[in-house]
ZANU-171905 format. One record per residue (C-alpha): residue in one letter; y, x, z. Coordinates in Angstrom, 1 decimal, m for minus. Example, Ala and Ser with C-alpha at 12.3 -4.5 7.8 and 13.67 -1.06 7.14 Angstrom:
BEGIN
+------+--------+--------+--------+
! code !  north !   east !     up !
+------+--------+--------+--------+
!    a !   m4.5 !   12.3 !    7.8 !
!    s !   m1.1 !   13.7 !    7.1 !
+------+--------+--------+--------+
//
This chain:
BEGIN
+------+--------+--------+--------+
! code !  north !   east !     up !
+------+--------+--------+--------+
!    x !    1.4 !   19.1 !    0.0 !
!    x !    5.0 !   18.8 !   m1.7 !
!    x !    7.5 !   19.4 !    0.9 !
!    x !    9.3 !   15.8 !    0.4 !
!    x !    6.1 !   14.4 !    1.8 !
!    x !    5.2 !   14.4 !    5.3 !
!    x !    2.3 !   12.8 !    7.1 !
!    x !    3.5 !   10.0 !    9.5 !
!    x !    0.4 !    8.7 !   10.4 !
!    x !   m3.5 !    8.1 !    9.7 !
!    x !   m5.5 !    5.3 !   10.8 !
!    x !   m9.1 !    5.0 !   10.5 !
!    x !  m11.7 !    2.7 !   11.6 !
!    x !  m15.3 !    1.9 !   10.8 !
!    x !  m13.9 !    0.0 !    7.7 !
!    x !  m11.1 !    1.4 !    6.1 !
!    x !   m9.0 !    5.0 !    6.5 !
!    x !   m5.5 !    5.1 !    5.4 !
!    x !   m3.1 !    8.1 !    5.3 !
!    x !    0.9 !    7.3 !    5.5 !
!    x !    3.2 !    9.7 !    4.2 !
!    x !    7.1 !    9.4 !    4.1 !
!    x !    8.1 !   10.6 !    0.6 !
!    x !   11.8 !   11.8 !    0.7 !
!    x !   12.4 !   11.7 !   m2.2 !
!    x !   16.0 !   12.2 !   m4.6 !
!    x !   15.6 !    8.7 !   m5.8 !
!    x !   15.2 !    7.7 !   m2.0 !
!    x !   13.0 !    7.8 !    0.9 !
!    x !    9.8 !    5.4 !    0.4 !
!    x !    6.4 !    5.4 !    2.1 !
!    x !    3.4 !    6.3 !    0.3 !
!    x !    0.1 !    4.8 !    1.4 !
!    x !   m3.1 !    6.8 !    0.4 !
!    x !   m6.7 !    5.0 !    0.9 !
!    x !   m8.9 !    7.7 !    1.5 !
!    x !  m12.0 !    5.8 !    0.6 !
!    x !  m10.9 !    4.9 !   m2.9 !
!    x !   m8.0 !    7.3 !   m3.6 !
!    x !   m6.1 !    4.5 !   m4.3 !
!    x !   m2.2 !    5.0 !   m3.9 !
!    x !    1.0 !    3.0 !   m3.6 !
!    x !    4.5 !    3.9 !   m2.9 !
!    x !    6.9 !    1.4 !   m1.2 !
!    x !   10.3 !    1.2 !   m0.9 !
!    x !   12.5 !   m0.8 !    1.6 !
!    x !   12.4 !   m3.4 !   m0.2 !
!    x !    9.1 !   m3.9 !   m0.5 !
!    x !    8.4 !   m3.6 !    3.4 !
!    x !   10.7 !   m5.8 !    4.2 !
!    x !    8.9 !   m8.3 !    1.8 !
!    x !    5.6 !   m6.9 !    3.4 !
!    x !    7.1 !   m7.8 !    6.8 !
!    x !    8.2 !  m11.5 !    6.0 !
!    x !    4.2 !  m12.4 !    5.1 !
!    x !    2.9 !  m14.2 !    7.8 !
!    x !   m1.1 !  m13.7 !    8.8 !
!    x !   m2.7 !  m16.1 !    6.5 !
!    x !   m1.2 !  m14.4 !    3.4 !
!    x !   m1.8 !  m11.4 !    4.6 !
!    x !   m5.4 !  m12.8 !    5.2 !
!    x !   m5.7 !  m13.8 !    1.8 !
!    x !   m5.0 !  m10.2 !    0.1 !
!    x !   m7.7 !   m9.0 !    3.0 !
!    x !  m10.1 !  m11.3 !    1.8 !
!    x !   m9.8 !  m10.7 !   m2.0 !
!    x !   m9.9 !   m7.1 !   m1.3 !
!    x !  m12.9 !   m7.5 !    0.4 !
!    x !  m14.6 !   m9.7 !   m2.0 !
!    x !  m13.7 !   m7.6 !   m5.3 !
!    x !  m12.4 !   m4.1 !   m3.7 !
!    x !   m8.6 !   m5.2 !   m5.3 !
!    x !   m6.1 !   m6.8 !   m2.8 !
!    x !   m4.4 !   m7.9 !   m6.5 !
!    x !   m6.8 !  m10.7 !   m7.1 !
!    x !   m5.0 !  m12.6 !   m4.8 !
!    x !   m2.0 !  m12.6 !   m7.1 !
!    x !   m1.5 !  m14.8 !  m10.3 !
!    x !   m2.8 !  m12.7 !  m13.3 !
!    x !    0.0 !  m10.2 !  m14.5 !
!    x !    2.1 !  m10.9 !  m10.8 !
!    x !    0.5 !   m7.4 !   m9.9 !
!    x !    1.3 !   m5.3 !  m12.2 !
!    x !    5.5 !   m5.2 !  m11.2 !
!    x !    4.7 !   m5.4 !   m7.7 !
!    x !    4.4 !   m1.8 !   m6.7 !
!    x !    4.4 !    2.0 !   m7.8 !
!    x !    0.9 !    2.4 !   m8.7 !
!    x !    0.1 !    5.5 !   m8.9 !
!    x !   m3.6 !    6.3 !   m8.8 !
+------+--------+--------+--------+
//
């Protein structure tokens, strides 16, 4: 593993398991979400955590609930809202 990146945490349960690293790196520190199941990735900055933080539990319900119905929390977004919203990286 690069040596900016550090495991904070990994959560697993019988539906989903999720690695959290803290990426430090030059461009500033961010956390980096890995699904182990899909390999999917995202990194996010403060920003983005913060906005994370202000959803309340229904909209946070509704990107669990596309994700479960089509395997993409983005299909709870307008089409083309998605694709600015985070650092893909998978």
């Amino acid at each position: 593993m690069d040596d900016q990146k550090q495991i904070v945490a990994q959560l697993v349960n019988e539906y989903a398991a999720v690695t959290v690293l803290l990426d430090r790196a030059p461009a500033g520190a961010r956390l980096l979400l890995r699904a182990e199941r899909t390999g999917d990735q995202v990194a996010l900055d403060p920003v983005m955590l913060e906005a994370l933080a202000s959803l309340d539990a229904r909209a946070l319900g509704r990107l669990v609930e596309a994700f479960s119905e089509t395997g993409h929390a983005g299909d709870a977004v307008p089409d083309g809202a998605d694709e600015d919203a985070g650092a893909r990286l998978s």
